[in-house]
C-alpha positions as CSV (number, residue, x, y, z in Angstrom):
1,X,-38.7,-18.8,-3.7
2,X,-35.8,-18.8,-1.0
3,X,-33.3,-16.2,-2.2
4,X,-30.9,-17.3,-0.1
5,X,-31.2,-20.9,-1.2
6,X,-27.8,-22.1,-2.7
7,X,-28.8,-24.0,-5.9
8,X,-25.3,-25.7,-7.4
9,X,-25.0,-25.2,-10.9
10,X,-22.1,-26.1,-13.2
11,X,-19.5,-22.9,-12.9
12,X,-17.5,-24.2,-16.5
13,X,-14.9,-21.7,-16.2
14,X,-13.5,-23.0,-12.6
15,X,-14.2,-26.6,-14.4
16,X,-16.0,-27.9,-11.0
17,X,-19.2,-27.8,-9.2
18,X,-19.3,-24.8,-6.9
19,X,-22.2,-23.7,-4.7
20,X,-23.5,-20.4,-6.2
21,X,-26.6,-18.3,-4.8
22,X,-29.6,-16.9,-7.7
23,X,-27.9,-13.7,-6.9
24,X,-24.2,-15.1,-7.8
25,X,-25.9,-16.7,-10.9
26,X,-27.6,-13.5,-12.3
27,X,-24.4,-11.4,-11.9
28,X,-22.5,-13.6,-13.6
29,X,-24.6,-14.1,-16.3
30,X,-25.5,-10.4,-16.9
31,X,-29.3,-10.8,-15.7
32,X,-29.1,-7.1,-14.2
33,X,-33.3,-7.2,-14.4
34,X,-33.5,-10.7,-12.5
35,X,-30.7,-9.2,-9.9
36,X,-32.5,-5.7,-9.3
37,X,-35.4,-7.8,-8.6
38,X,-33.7,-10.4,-6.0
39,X,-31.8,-7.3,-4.2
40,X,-35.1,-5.9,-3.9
41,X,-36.6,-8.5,-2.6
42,X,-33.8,-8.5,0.1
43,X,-31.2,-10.6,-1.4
44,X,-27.6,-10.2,0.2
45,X,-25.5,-9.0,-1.7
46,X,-22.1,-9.9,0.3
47,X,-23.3,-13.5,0.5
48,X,-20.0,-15.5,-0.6
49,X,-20.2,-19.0,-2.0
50,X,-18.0,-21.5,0.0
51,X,-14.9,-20.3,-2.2
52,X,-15.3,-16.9,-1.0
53,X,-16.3,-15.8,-4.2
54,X,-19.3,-12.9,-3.9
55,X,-21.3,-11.9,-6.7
56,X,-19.4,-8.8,-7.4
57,X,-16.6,-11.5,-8.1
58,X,-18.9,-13.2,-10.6
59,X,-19.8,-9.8,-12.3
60,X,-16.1,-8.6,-12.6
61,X,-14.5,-12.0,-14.0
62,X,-17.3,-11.8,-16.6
63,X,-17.2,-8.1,-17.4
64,X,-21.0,-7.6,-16.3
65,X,-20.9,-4.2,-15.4
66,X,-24.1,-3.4,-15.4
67,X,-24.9,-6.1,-12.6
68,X,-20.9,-5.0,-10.5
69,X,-22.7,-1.0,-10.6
70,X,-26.1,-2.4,-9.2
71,X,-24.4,-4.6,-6.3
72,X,-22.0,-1.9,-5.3
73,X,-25.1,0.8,-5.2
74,X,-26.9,-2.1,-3.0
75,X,-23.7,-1.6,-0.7
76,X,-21.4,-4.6,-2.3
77,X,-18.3,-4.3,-0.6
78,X,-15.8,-3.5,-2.6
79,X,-12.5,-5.2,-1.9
80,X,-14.0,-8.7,-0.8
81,X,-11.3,-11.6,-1.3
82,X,-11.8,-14.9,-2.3
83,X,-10.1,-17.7,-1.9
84,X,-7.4,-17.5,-3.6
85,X,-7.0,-13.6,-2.3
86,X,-8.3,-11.8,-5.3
87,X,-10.5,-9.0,-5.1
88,X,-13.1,-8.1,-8.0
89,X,-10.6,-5.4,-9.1
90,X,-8.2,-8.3,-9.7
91,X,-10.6,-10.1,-11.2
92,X,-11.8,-7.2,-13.7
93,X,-8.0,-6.7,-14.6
94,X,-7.4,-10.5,-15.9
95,X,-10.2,-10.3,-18.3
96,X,-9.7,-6.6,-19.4
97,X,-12.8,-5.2,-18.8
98,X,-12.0,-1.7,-18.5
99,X,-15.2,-0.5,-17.5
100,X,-15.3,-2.7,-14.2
101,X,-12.0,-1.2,-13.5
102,X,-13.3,2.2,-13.6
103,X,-16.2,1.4,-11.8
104,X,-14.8,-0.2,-9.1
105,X,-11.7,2.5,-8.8
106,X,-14.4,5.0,-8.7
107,X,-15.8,3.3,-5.5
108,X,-12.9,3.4,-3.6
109,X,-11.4,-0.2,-4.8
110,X,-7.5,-0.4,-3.7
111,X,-5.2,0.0,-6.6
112,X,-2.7,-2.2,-4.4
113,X,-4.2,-4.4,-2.2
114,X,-1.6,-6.3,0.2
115,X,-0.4,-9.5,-1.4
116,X,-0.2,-12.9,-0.7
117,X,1.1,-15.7,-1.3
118,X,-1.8,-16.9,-3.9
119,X,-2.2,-14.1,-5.6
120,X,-1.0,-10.7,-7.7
121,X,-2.0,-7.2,-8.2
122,X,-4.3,-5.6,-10.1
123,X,-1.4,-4.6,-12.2
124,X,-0.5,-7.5,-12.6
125,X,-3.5,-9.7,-13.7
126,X,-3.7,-6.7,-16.0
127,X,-0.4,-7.1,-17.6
128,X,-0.9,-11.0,-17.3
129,X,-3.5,-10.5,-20.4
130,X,-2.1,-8.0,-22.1
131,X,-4.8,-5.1,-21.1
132,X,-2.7,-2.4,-21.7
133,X,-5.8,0.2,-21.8
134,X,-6.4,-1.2,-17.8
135,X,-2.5,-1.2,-17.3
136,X,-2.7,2.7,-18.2
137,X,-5.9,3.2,-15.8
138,X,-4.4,1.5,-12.8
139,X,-0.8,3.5,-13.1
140,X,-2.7,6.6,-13.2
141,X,-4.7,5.6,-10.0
142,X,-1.0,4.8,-8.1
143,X,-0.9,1.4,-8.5
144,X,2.5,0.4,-7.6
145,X,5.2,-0.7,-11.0
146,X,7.5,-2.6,-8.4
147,X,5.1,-4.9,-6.4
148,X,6.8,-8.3,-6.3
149,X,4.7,-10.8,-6.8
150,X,6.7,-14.7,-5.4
151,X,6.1,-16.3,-8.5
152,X,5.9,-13.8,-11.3
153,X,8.2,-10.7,-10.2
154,X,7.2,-6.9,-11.1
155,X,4.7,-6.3,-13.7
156,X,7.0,-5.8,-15.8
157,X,8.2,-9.4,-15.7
158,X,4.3,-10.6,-16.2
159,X,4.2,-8.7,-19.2
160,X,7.7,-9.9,-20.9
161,X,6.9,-13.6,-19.9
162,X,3.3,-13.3,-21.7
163,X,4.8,-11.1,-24.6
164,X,2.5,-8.2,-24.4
165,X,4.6,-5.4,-25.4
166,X,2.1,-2.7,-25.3
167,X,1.8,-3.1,-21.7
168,X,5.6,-3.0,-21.8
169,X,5.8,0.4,-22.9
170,X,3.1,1.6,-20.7
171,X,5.1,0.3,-17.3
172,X,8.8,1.7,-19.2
173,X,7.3,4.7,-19.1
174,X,5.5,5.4,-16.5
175,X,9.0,4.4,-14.6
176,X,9.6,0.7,-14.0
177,X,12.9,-0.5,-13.1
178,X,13.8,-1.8,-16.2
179,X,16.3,-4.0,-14.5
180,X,14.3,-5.5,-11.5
181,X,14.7,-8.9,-11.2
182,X,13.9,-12.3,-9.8
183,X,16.4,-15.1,-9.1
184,X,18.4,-12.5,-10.8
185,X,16.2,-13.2,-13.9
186,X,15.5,-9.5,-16.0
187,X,12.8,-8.7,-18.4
188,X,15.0,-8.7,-20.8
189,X,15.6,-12.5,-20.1
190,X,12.2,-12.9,-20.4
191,X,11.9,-11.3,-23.9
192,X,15.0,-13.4,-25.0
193,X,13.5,-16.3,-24.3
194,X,10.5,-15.3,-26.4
195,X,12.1,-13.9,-29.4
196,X,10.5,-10.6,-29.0
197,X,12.8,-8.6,-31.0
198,X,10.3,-5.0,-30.9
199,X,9.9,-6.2,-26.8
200,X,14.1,-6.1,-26.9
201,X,14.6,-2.9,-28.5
202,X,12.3,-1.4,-26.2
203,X,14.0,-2.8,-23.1
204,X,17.3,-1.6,-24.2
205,X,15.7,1.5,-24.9
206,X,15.0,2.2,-21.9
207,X,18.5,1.0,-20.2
208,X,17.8,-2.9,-20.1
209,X,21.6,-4.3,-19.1
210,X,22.1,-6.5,-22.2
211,X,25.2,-7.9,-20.2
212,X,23.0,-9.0,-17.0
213,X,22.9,-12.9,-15.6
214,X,20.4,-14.8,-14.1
215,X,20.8,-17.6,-11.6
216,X,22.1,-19.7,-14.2
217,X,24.6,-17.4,-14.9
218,X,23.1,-16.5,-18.6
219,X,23.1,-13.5,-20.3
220,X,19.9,-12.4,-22.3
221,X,21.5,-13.4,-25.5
222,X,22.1,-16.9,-24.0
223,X,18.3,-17.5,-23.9
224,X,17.8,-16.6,-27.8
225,X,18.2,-19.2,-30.8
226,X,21.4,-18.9,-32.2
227,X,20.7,-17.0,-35.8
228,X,17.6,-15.5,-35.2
229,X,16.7,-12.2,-35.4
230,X,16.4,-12.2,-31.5
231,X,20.2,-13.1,-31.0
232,X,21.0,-10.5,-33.9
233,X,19.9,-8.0,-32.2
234,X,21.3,-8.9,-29.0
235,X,24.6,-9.4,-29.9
236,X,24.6,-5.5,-31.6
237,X,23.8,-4.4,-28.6
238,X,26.5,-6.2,-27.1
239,X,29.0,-4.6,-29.4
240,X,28.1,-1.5,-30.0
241,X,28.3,1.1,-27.3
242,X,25.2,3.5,-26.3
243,X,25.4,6.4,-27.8
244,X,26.3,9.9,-25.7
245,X,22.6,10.7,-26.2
246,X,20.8,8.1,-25.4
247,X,23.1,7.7,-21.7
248,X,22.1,11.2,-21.2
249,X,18.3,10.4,-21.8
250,X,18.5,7.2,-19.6
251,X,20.3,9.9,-16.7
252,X,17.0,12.2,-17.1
253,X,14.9,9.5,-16.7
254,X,16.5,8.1,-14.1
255,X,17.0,10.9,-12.1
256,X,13.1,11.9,-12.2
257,X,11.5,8.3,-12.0
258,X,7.9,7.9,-12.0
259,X,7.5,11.6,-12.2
260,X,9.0,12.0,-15.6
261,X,6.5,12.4,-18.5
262,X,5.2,14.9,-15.6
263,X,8.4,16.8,-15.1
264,X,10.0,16.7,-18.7
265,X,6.5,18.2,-20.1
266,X,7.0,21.4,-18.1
267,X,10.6,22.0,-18.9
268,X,11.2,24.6,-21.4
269,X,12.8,22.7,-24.1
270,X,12.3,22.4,-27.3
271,X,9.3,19.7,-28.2
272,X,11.8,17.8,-30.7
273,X,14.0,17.2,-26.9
274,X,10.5,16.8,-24.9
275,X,9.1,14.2,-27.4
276,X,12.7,12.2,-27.1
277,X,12.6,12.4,-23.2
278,X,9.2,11.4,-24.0
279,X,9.5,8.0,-25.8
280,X,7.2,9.6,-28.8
């Protein structure tokens, strides 16, 4: 058998017929015996179909990662991007497979790879599906809480707009701007428009300007249906001023940024202050 020899197969998730090498096919599918056997036969393992997709690609998007571990000890590279610009690490992100994302971190895979115009982060794609347990990796490895993305905004935009409010809290507290914006639109917009009243609580929470307007000129409470418990809790908001502890809490925070849970856990204060500082 030619290893090498593209055989087309129908690729249902891209909903077209794409080229694909055996060694493509057997990642993807999670054949780790078939593709030990064609990389020891001397299958490439870089060989990218004419999408620019490789089979560490294949693995990732699937979570095989049994098959991602065997093509990156065969010497996979392991930032490759296809054609859209997305590296596995991008890929492993959008379908939550957490151990991909370890794996690939742990062999040197860029937490934030330059972006383009076609594509996100990691951080991103992560927060895209609501995989907060990868969201929490990727901030521990550095992956950046402000890249802009053209279409989407920060992270924390990607995760209002898909209503994932887990990841929410992982990016408030690790120290995203809770007031980024794009085209002047906020998360709290965002979570407005979805009637995410926990997602709104949270955002105020941690400063969110209730009072802020997007390129339409719209306040948050603008974007929620009139009577519902969205638009209720808005308009309190609205009315009632923060409170002299919780400005004092939003000026720690503030002031220390991404190193806060860092810095706050090794002041001597009481735990009851700590934990409040803390968001527990």
């Amino acid at each position: 058998m030619d290893l090498e020899n593209r055989q087309p197969y129908y690729f249902g998730d891209i909903s077209c017929w794409s080229e694909r090498t055996e060694v493509h096919k057997a990642a993807a599918l999670g054949q780790a015996s078939l593709l030990q056997h064609l990389i020891e036969c001397g299958a490439s393992v870089n060989i990218v179909a004419v999408d620019s997709i490789t089979p560490l690609h294949e693995a990732c998007v699937r979570g095989q990662a049994q098959c991602a571990r065997l093509l990156l000890d065969a010497g996979a590279q392991v930032d490759p991007r296809n054609v859209d610009g997305s590296t596995p690490l991008c890929e492993a992100c959008s379908v939550g497979s957490l151990e991909c994302v370890r794996l690939l971190l742990e062999r040197g895979a860029k937490a934030n790879p330059a972006l383009t115009s076609r594509t996100a982060s990691p951080l991103h794609e992560a927060c895209m599906g609501g995989n907060s347990d990868c969201v929490k990796l990727l901030i521990a490895e550095g992956a950046s809480l402000e890249a802009y993305d053209l279409y989407h905004g920060t992270p924390l935009h990607v995760a209002c707009a898909n209503q994932h409010t887990h990841c929410v809290k992982e990016l408030l507290n690790a120290g995203a701007k809770v007031n980024a914006a794009r085209l002047h639109q906020t998360a709290l917009h965002h979570a407005a428009k979805s009637a995410q009243v926990e997602m709104i609580e949270t955002l105020v929470e941690f400063g969110a300007n209730v009072y802020a307007r997007d390129k339409h000129n719209k306040k948050p409470v603008e974007y929620a249906s009139p009577g519902s418990a969205a638009a209720a809790c808005l308009r309190s908001y609205e009315a009632i001023p923060m409170s002299l502890q919780q400005l004092s809490r939003l000026a720690v925070r503030r002031k220390l940024g991404t190193r806060a849970l860092k810095v706050v856990a090794q002041l001597q204060l009481p735990k009851l202050i700590i934990s409040y500082l803390c968001y527990q």
